[in-house]
C-alpha positions, 0 to 999 in steps of 0.5 A: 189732495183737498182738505176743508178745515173749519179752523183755518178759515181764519187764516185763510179768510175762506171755506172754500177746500184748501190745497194742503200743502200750501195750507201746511206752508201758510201755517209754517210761514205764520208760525216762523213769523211770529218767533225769531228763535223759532225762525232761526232753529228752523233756518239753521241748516240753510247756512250751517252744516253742523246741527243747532244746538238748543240754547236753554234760554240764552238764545231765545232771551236775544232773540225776544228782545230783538223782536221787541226791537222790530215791534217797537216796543225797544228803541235802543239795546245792548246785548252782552253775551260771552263769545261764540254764543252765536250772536252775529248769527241770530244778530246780522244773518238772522234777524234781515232775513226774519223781518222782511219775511213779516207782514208790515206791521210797524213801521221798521218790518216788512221787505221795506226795512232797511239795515246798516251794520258796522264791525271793527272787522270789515272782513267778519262783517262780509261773511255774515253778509253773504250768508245773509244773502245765502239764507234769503235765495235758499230753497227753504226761505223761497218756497215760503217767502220768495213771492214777497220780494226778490233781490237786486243789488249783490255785493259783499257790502250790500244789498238791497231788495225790489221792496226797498229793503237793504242791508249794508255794511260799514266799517268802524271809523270809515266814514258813513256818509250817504249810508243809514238804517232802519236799524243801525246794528253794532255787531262787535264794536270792539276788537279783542287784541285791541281792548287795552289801547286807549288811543283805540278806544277813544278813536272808536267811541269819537267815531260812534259819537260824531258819525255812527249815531247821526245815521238812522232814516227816522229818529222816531221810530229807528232801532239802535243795537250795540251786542258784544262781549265786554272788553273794556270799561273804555268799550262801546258798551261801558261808554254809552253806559257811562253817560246813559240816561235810561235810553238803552235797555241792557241785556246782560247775560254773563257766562256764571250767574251771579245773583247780586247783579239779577235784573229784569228788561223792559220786557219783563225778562229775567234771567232764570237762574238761581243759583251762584256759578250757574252757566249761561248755556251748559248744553253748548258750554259746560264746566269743562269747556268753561273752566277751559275759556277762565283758564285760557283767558285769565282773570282779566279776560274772563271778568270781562268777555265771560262775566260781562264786567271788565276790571282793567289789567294792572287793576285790583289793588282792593278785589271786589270779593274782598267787600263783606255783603250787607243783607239786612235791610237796616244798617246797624248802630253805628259809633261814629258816621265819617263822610270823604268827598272829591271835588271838581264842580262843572257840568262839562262832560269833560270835567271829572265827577265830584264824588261822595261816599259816607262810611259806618263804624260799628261794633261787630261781635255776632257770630262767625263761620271758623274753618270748619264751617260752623257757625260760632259767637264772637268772643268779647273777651278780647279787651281782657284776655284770661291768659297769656295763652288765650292772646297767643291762640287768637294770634293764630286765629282768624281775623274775625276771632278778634271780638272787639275790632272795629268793622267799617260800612259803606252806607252811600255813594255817589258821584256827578258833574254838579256846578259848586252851588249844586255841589254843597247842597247836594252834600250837605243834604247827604251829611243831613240824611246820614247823620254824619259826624265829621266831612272830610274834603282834599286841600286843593282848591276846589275842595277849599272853595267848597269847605268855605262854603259849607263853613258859610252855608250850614256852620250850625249843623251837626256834621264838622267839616275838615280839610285833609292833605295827602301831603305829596302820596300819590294815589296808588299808594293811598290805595295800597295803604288800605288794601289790607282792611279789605283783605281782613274782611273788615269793610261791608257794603250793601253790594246789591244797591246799585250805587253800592256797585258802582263803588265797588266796580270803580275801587276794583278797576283802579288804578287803571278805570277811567276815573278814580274819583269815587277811589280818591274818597274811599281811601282818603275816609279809610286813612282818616279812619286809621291814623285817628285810631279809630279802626285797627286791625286784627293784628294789631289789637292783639299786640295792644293786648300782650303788650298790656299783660307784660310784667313791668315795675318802676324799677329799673333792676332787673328781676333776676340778676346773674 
């Protein structure tokens, strides 16, 4: 059958009559070209027999970003995404398959781009291969795209096609000499049952340092791509992140929504959910078969491999929900501002940080929520009590029935590899901005070294500085000696500030994050706090208060004899 279209005679450059169906086939061919999610629904039953399930968003948000990557509009990407999300599916058969079917338009797309992968499993990493290569000498791939290239090479670890095209595998710590990419493409860099050996870990992060990132065909125009689940502060992910400078653009995608770590990509993606607890892919994962994945894998596993942020086994000690939320954009009045720093000036990576945080006392009266949910002023009757009674049932009570007790607010943080010169600046224009009133810094020397500093440099500001000995407790326990301030809910944050989080991350891992220099400063500033009398708990202010209505006399006598 003929047919003449005026509307596709910009498709085809001709007004001459078209053969139908190769007419249909060029508009197939156009419109899977122009979208990888599209190309992937549509390839789906070449390589797996049971159906493809929709994704919502989640899929088309990876598959948009790699196709960024193609454009080149992204350089380097990191995709993390819970388990069994069909990553490895879109990522390493999917995404060759789709980009020399292109016209070449950039430099990395067309038959010509060349792909290299690597997974902590050599096996895993040969499947994805093969059903690569499936895909490609497939009817339905052939009769759209089989005129544009035809393959040579056929091997589980490689392949290559008549445009110059290959795809090749690598092994995680194997040697990548004489390999490389248009695409260097990490697809699982981590394994699992393996997330919690540090020799392991540093092992594989040495191997993505020394080898891995020196394989890319141009420098200028090749694409690096890290997709995995979280498994680790010390993963391939939390490394790059640890000393990225904006290089990476970061795909983050956990399993429930959590709204405070919202966020938009290069693109402009963001993630559309709005509501806390919402799920990533309900049509696939719904609460049943989620609450099935949090109870098999535990807190620790669920924390990292579903919500994407690893807190490290034996860690915890102060629980991020422990933190009380800070919303308003104005801190309040505070009585009294306290700054705690660790130092360890040099800028060698492998030098630790040194840390600063800067902690707000302040007065909270305002209003609760009591168990019944409703919302109720704080009393301020706290300092007198009108009877015996009243002290007892507040005893009982919650802690945020205690009207007059102390609330504490993290109101900076930060951490860096500063040179000792660089350090005391940095900090003495933080103790400036925030008004401290006392600098507290560790007895060691570095710290000494940077209080005599400090003394030299600025001895006529406002901000006191005193060196503190933790006189032989070891770090765990300085920690667990300000746990239960956190469990009281008596300490705020601002935990949407990114810095706020990075506190708030590192004081969640401890004791067993890859550093504790930021910990070291909250519980050195906290204990301060605590042994000046400064902050009380709950508990103790109510015993200060029965103490005060106890009947006592200057006489010894008793008041009724036997």
């Amino acid at each position: 059958m003929l047919i003449k279209l005026p509307e596709l005679k910009k498709l085809t450059g001709s007004d001459l009559p078209i053969d139908a169906e190769q007419t249909l086939l060029a508009l197939d061919r156009h419109a899977l070209e122009m979208s990888l999610y599209d190309f992937t629904v549509a390839a789906w039953s070449s390589i797996d027999p049971a159906p493809f399930v929709h994704g919502g968003f989640v899929l088309q948000a990876i598959c948009e970003h790699l196709e960024a990557c193609v454009d080149g509009d992204i350089r380097n990407l990191i995709i993390n995404v819970p388990p069994r999300f069909s990553k490895s599916t879109i990522c390493a058969t999917m995404l060759p398959a789709w980009t020399w079917a292109q016209q070449p338009y950039s430099p990395i797309s067309g038959p010509g781009a060349q792909f290299l992968y690597a997974s902590y499993s050599l096996g895993l990493a040969q499947q994805d291969s093969v059903k690569c290569r499936r895909l490609i000498e497939s009817e339905w791939y052939q009769r759209l795209w089989g005129e544009r290239y035809s393959l040579n090479t056929n091997t589980m670890n490689k392949f290559d096609n008549s445009q110059n095209g290959v795809r090749e595998i690598a092994s995680i710590g194997a040697s990548t000499t004489g390999k490389g990419g248009d695409y260097l493409v990490l697809d699982d860099p981590n394994n699992a049952l393996e997330a919690n050996s540090d020799a392991i870990l540093k092992t594989t992060t040495e191997w993505f340092d020394m080898a891995w990132s020196t394989r890319l065909n141009n420098p200028k125009t090749g694409v690096r791509v890290v997709i995995q689940q979280r498994l680790s502060e010390g993963d391939i992910t939390g490394h790059i992140l640890s000393k990225d400078k904006g290089d990476y653009v970061h795909l983050l995608l956990p399993m429930r929504h959590e709204p405070d770590r919202s966020f938009s990509t290069l693109i402009g993606w963001s993630d559309p959910r709005t509501e806390a607890g919402e799920l990533l892919w309900p049509e696939r994962f719904g609460e049943k078969e989620t609450a099935t994945l949090e109870s098999n894998l535990g807190p620790f596993g669920t924390a990292g491999q579903l919500q994407q942020r690893p807190d490290p086994k034996g860690g915890g000690i102060l629980k991020r929900e422990w933190w009380q939320d800070w919303t308003s954009a104005v801190y309040p009045q505070m009585t009294y501002v306290v700054a705690s720093l660790d130092t360890a000036f040099g800028t060698k990576q492998e030098n630790d940080y040194s840390a600063l945080t800067v902690w707000g006392l302040w007065d909270n009266p305002g209003t609760f929520i009591d168990a019944d949910g409703n919302e109720r002023r704080r009393a301020n009757a706290m300092a007198t009590p009108t009877s015996r009674v009243a002290a007892s049932e507040r005893l009982a009570g919650q802690r945020s029935e205690a009207a007059d007790v102390a609330n504490v607010m993290l109101m900076s943080g930060w951490a860096e590899r500063l040179e000792l010169f660089e350090l005391v600046t940095k900090v003495a224009a933080t103790c400036k901005k925030m008004k401290v009133d006392m600098l507290l810094i560790e007895n060691k020397a570095s710290g000494i070294s940077v209080f005599q500093e400090l003394r030299r440099m600025y001895r006529n500001e406002d901000f006191g500085v005193r060196l503190l000995d933790p006189k032989g407790v070891d770090k765990v326990s300085r920690v667990y000696s300000v746990q239960h301030l956190f469990s009281e809910g008596m300490i705020y944050a601002p935990t949407s500030k990114v810095w706020a989080d990075q506190v708030i991350t590192q004081c969640s891992q401890f004791p067993k994050a890859k550093h504790d220099d930021i910990v070291d400063t909250v519980s050195q500033a906290l204990r301060w706090l605590r042994t000046t009398g400064m902050i009380s708990r709950a508990a103790e202010r109510i015993a200060e208060v029965e103490e005060s209505m106890r009947l006592t006399t200057s006489d010894d006598a008793p008041l009724y004899p036997v």
